[in-house]
C-alpha positions in Angstrom: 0.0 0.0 0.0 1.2 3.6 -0.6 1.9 5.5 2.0 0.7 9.0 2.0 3.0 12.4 3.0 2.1 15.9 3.9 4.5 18.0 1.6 4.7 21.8 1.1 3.0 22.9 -1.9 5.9 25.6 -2.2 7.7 22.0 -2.8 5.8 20.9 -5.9 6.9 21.9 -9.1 4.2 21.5 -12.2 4.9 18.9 -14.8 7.0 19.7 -17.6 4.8 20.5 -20.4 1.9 19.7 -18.9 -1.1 19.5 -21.8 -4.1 20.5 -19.7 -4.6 24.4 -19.0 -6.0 25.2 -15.5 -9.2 27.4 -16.4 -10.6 29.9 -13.5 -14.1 28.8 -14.1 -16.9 27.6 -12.1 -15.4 24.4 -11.8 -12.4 25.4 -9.9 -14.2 28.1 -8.0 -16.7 24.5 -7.0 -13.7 22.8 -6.1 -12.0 25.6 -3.7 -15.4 25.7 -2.1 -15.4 22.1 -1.9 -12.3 21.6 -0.2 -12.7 24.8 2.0 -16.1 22.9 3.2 -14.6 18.9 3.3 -10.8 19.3 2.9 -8.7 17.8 0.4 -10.8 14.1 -0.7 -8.2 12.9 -3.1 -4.4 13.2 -2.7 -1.8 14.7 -5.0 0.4 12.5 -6.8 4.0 13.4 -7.1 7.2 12.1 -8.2 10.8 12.8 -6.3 13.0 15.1 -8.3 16.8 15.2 -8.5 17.2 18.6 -6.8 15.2 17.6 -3.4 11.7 19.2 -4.9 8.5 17.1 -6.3 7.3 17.2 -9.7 2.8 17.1 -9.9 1.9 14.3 -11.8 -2.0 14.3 -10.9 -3.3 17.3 -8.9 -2.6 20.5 -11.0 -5.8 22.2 -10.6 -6.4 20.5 -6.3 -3.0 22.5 -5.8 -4.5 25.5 -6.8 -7.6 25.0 -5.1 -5.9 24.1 -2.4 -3.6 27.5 -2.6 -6.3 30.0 -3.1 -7.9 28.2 0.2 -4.5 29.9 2.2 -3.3 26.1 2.8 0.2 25.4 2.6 1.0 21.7 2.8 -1.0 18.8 1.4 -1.4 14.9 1.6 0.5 13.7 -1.3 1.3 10.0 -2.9 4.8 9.9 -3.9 5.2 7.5 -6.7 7.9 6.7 -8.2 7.7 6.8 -12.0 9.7 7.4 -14.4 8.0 7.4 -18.1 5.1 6.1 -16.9 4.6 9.8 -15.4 3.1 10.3 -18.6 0.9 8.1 -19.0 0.0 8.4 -15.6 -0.6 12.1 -16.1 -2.8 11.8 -19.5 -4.7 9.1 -17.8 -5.8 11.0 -14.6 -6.7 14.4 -16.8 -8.2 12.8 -20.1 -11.8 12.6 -18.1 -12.5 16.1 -17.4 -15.0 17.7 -19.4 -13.8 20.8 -20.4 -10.8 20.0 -22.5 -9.6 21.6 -25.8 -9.1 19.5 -28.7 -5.7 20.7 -29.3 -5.1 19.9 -25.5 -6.3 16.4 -26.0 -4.6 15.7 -28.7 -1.1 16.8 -27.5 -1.4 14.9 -24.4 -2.4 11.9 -26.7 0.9 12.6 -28.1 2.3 12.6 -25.3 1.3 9.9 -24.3 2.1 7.7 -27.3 5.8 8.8 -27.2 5.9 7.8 -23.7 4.9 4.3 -24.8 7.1 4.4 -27.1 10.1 5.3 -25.0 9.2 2.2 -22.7 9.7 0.1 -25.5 12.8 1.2 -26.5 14.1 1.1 -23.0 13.1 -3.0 -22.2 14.6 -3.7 -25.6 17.8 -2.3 -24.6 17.7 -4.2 -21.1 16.4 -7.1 -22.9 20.0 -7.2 -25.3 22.2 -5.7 -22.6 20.8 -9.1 -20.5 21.8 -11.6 -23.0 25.5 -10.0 -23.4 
């Protein structure tokens, strides 16, 4: 089971060309009054980066709920993933129902070259095994 952490938000960096805009519509402004009301229901999901700081893999849009609420830690799931981040990330954002085409489609890119990139990488162990 994973074990969940309370890390700063100040900690959390957003994800590297992250495909899904954050809109300021009445679905965020629901979900900082939802969280203000019940607290945060579902956890971030971060990675560890190299320089001691977190990378958002799920959670763009809680965080800034969560920061326009005035709080400054959160309960997070630290996972550790490297290009399954991707697919991770495209997988937890592909439901919501305002997304633009064009954001869709680059996060379906996205996600294929992932895919692709874990391929490449099991080949490469597979041959460096049998040496």
């Amino acid at each position: 089971m994973k074990e969940m952490v309370k890390i700063k938000l100040s900690d959390i960096d957003s994800f590297e060309n992250h495909p899904f805009k954050i809109n300021k519509d009445d679905f965020l402004n629901e979900l900082i009054v939802s969280i203000r009301e019940n607290g945060l229901l579902n956890p971030l999901v971060v990675r560890k980066k190299n320089n001691g700081r977190f990378e958002m893999i799920s959670g763009h849009r809680r965080k800034l709920a969560l920061e326009l609420n005035g709080v400054e830690e959160a309960d997070c799931f630290i996972e550790d993933l490297d290009d399954e981040s991707i697919i991770y990330m495209v997988d937890s954002n592909i439901y919501r129902s305002k997304i633009l085409p064009s954001e869709k489609a680059f996060a379906y890119k996205m996600k294929l070259d992932a895919i692709k990139h874990q391929g490449k990488k099991k080949i490469l162990l597979h041959k460096m095994c049998r040496s």
